[in-house]
C-alpha positions in Angstrom: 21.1 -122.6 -1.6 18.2 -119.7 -0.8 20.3 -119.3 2.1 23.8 -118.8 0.9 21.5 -116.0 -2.0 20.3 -114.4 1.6 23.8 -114.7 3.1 25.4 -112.5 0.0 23.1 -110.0 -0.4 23.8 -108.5 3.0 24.7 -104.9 3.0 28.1 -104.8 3.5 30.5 -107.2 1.0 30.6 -110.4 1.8 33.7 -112.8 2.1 33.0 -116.2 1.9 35.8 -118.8 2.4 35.4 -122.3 1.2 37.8 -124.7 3.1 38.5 -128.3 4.3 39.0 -129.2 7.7 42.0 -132.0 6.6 43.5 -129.0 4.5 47.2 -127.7 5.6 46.5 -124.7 3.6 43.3 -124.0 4.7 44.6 -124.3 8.6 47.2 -121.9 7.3 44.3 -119.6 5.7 42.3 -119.4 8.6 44.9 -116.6 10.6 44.8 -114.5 7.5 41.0 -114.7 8.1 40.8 -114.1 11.7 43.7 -111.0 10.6 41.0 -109.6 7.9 38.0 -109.6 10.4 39.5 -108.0 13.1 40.9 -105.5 10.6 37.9 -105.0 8.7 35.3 -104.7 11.5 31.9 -104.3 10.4 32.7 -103.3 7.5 33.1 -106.7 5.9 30.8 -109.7 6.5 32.8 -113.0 6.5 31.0 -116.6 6.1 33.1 -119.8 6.5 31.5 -122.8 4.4 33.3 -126.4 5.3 33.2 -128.1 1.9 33.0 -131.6 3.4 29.2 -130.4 4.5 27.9 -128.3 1.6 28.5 -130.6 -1.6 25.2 -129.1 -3.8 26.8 -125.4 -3.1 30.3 -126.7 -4.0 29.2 -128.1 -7.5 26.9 -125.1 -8.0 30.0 -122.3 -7.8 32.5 -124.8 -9.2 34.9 -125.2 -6.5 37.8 -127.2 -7.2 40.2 -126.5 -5.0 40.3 -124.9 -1.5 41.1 -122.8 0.2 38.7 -120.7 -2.4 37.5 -117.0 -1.4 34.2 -115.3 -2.9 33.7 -111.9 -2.7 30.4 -110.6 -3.0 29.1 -106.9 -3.0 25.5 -106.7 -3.1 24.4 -110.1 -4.1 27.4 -109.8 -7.1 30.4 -111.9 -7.1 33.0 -109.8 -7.6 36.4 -111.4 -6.8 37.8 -114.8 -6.5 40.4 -116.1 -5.4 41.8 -119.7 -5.3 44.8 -121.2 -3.1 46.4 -119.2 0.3 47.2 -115.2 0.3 48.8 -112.7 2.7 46.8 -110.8 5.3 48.0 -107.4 3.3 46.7 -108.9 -0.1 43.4 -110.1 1.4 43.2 -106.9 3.0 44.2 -104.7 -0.2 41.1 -106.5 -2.2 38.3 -105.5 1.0 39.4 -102.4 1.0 39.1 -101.4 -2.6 34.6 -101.9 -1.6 
């Protein structure tokens, strides 16, 4: 888990998206991601975390459900989100950093 504290604490915000390969919502979530990065730039950081592979960081930030989105300003959690949302809601949250 040091790396996911060194992945967070980058300087721009950091999105991180929990998902599941066998998940239709998360196949479904992962345009509105691609749609956020290339809207976003450099100016958001985003990390994709397969749950199927990362079971100690799962338990440790409680997911229960995916898809799941962490935001993350400075090391901080500051949004999160479960289930699927729009490109122009994902994008309203980023853009409020």
């Amino acid at each position: 888990m040091s790396k996911f504290g060194d992945l967070v604490t980058a300087e721009v915000p950091v999105l991180v998206y929990f998902y599941a390969q066998w998940n239709e919502a998360c196949t479904a979530m992962d345009t509105v991601i691609h749609e956020v990065a290339a809207a976003r730039g450099d100016q958001l950081r985003i990390v994709k975390i397969d749950v199927a592979k990362n079971n100690e960081l799962i338990e440790a930030l409680r997911i229960k459900k995916v898809p799941t989105l962490l935001l993350y300003k400075k090391g901080a959690m500051i949004w999160r989100q479960g289930g699927v949302m729009e490109t122009e809601a994902l994008l309203s949250v980023t853009q409020t950093l």
